[in-house]
Structures are given as C-alpha cells and as structure tokens.
N, CA, C and O of each residue as an XYZ file, in Angstrom:
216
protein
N     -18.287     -4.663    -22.454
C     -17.126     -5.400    -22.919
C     -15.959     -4.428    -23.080
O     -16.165     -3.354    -23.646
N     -14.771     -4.731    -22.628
C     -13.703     -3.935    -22.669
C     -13.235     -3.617    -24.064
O     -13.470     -4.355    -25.020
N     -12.482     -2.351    -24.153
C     -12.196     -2.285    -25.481
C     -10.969     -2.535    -25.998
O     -10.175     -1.683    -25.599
N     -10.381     -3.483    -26.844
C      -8.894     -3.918    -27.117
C      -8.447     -2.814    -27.786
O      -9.077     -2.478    -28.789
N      -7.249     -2.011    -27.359
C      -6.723     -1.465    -28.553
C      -5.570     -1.700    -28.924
O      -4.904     -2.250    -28.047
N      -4.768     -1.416    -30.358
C      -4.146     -1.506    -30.789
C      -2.569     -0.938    -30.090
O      -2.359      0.140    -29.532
N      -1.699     -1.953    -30.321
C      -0.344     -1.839    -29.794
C       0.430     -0.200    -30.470
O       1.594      0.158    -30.289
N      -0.171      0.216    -30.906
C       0.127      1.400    -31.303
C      -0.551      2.942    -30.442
O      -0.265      4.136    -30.541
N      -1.279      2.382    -29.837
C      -1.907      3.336    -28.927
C      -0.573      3.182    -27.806
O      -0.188      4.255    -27.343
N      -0.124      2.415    -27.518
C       0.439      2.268    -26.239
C       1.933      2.952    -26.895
O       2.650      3.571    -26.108
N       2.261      2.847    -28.003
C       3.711      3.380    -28.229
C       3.343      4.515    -28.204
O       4.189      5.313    -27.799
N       1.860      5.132    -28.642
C       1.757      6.478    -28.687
C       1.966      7.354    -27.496
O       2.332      8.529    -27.518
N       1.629      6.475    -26.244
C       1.323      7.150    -25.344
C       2.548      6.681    -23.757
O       2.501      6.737    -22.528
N       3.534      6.236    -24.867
C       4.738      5.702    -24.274
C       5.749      7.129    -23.171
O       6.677      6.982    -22.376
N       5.113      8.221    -23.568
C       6.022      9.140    -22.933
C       4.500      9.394    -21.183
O       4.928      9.577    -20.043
N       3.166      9.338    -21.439
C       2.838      9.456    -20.464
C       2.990      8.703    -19.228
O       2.815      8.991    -18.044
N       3.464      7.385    -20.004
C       3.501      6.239    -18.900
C       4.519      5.811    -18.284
O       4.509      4.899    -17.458
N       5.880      6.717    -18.801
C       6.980      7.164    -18.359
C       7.047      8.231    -17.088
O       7.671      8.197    -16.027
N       6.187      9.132    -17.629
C       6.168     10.086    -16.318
C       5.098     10.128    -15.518
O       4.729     11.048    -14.787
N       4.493      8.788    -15.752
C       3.784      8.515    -14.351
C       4.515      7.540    -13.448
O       4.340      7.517    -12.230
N       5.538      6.546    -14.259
C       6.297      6.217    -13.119
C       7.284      7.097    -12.960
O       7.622      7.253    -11.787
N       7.743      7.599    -13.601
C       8.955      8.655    -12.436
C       8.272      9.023    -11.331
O       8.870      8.984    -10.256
N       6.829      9.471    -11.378
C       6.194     10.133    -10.364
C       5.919      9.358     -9.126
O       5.895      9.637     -7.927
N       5.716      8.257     -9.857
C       5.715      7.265     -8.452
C       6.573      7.234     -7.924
O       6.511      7.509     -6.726
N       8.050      6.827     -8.620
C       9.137      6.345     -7.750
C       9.639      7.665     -7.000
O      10.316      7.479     -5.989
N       9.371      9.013     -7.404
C       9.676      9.850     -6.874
C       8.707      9.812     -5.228
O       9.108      9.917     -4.068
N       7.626      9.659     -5.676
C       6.592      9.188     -4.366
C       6.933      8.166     -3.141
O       6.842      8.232     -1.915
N       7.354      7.228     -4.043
C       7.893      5.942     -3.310
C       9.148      6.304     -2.396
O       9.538      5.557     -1.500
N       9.837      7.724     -2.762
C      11.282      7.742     -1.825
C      10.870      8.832     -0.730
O      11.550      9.273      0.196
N       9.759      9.093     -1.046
C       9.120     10.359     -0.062
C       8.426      9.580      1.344
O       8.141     10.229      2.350
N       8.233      8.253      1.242
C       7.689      7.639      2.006
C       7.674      6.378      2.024
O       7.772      5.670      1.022
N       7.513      5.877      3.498
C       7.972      4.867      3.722
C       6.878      3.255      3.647
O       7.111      2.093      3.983
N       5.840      3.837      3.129
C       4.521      3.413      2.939
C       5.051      2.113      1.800
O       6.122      2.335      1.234
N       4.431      0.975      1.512
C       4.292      0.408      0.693
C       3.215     -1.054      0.596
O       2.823     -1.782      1.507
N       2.961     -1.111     -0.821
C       1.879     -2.086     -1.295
C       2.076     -3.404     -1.318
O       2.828     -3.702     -2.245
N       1.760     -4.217     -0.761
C       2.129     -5.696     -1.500
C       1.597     -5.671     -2.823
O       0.685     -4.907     -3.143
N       2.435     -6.929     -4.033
C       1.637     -6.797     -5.369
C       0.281     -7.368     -4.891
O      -0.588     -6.728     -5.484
N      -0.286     -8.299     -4.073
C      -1.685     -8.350     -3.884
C      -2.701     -7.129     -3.540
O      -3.825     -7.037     -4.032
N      -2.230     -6.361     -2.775
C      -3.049     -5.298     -2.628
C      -3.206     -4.327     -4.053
O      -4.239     -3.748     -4.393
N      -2.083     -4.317     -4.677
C      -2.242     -3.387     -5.971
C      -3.175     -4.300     -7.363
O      -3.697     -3.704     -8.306
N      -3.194     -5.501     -7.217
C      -3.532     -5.988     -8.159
C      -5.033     -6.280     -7.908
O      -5.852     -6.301     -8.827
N      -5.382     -6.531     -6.454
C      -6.741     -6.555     -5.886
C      -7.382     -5.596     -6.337
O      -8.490     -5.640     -6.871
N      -6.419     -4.271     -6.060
C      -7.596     -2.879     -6.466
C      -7.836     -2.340     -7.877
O      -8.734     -1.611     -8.300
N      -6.496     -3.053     -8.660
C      -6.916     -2.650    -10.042
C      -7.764     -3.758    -10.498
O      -8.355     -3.365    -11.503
N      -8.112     -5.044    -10.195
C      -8.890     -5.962    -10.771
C     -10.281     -5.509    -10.590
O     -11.038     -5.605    -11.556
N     -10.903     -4.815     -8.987
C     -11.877     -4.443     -8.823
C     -12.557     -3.214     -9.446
O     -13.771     -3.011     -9.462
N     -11.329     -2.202    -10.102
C     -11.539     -1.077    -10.912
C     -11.921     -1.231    -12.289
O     -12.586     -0.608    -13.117
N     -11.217     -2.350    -12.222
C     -11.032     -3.118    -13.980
C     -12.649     -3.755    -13.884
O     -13.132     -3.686    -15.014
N     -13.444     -4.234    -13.093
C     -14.745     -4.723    -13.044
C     -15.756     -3.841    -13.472
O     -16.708     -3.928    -14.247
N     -15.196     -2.812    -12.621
C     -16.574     -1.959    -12.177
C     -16.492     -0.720    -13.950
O     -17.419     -0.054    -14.412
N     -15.171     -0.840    -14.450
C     -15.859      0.127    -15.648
C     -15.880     -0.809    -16.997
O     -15.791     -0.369    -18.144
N     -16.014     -2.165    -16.634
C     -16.133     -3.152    -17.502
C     -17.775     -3.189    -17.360
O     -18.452     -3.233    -18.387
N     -18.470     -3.168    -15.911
C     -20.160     -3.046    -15.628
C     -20.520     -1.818    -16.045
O     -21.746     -1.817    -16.153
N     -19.879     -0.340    -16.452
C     -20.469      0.971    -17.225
C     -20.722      0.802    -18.174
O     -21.180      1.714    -18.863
C-alpha cells in the first residue's frame, strides 16, 4: 500500500523539485525529442504499480 505523506514533506522538498524541472527544460531545449502526456503518464502509472507490488 502506498504511503500518503503529509503536505509538508512536499514544501520541504519544494527546492528539489524545482531543480529537477529546470533540468528538464534545460534538456527539453537541447533536443528535439518529445513525449506525448500519454506516453509520460503510461510510464509513470506502470512505475507507480510495480513499487506499489514491493
């Protein structure tokens, strides 16, 4: 069972999740590659399964 946490974890950790998108969008101008939201949401739903089954 997944674990809920508290909305305070996420303010805590509000500066990492900042500079993981800069990193992307910095990624995103390096190349011309891109995701549909189905493909991104396909692969996090299937990630989201499999450490929900650990």
């Amino acid at each position: 069972m997944p674990q809920i946490r508290p909305v305070s974890d996420l303010r805590n950790r509000f500066a990492d999740v900042y500079f993981k998108l800069k990193k992307a969008e910095i990624q995103a101008k390096q190349t011309s590659q891109r995701f549909s939201h189905k493909e991104v949401f396909d692969d996090l739903k299937k990630t989201l399964q499999e450490k929900c089954r650990d």
